[in-house]
N, C-alpha and C positions, 0 to 999 in steps of 0.2 A: 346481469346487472342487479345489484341488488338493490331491495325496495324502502327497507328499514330505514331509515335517517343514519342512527349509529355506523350502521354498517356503509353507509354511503360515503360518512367521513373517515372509517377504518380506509377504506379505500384506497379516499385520496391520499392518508398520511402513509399508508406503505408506498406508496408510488412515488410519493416526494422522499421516500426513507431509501427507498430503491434505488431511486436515481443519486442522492447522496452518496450511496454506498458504492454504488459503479464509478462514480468519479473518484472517489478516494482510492479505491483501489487500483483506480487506472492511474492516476498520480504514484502509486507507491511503483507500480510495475515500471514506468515510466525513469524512476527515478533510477532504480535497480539497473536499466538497460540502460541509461546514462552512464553509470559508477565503470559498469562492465567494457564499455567501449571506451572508455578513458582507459581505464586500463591495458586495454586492448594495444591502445596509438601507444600508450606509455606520455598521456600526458602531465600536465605538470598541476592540474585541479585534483585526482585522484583520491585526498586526504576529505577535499570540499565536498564531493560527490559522495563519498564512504559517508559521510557524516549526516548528507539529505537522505541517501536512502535509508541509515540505521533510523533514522529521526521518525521518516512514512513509514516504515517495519513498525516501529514501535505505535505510533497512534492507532494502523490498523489493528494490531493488536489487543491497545486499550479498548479502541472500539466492538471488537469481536467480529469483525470481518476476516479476520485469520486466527485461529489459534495461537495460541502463546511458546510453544514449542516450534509453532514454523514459524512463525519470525526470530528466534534463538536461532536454529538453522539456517536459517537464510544468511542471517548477519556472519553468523560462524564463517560460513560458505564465501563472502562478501572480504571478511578480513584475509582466508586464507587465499585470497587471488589477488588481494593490496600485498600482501609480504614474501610471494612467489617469486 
């Protein structure tokens, strides 16, 4: 544990930035396994779901919680299983 003040509040804000970052990403993944089992039944939201998951692709993205080329592939990946 560290003892400096600074470093104390370093602390706390990665940990709050950590746990941010695990929910976000757990909402993208979340969203992706939604799109994908719609697909799956061949339900009739399909278009709604493609659109929440490109949306969470994309903010992780912005955010730098994924790379900008893997959410391009993802989404790629995402379309070509809507039009199969």
């Amino acid at each position: 544990m560290p003892n400096i003040k600074s470093a104390i509040k370093r602390t706390k804000t990665n940990a709050a930035r950590n746990e941010a970052n695990i929910q976000q990403k757990s909402s993208m993944r979340t969203a992706i396994k939604r799109f994908e089992t719609a697909v799956q039944n061949d339900s009739d939201n399909k278009t709604e779901l493609l659109s929440s998951a490109v949306k969470q692709l994309d903010k992780a993205a912005q955010k730098g919680l994924i790379h900008k080329n893997n959410a391009d592939r993802q989404k790629s990946r995402l379309m070509k299983k809507l039009n199969a």
